[in-house]
C-alpha positions in Angstrom: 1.3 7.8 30.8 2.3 11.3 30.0 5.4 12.4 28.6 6.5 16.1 29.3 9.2 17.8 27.7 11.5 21.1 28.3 14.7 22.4 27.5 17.1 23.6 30.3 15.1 27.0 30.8 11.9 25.1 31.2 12.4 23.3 34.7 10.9 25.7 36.5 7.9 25.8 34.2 7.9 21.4 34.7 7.9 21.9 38.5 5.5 24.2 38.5 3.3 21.7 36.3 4.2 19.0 38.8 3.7 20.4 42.2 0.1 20.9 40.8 -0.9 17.0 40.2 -2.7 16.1 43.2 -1.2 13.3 45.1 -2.5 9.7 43.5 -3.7 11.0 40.5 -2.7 7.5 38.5 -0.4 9.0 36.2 2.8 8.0 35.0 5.1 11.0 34.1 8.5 10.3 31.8 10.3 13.9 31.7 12.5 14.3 29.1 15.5 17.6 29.2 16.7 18.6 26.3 20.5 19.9 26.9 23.5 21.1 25.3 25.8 18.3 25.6 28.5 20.0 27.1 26.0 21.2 30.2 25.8 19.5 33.7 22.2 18.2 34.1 21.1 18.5 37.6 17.7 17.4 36.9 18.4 14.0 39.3 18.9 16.1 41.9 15.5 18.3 41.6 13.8 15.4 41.7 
């Protein structure tokens, strides 16, 4: 399992990281955003 963390400026840095995990590696990712909590994630609809 690996747990990765960013705040809103860092999604593009996390899909950068993610597009470049080959395909049945065998690990578990758990993302984790850190926002203001007046801000509209979108992070569901990245994914």
């Amino acid at each position: 399992m690996v747990g990765l963390g960013a705040s809103a400026g860092g999604l593009e840095a996390l899909e950068q990281f993610l597009r470049q995990v080959p395909a049945g590696c065998g690990m578990a990712f758990v993302i984790i955003q850190h926002l203001d909590p007046t801000h509209k994630g979108i992070m569901a609809e990245l994914l």
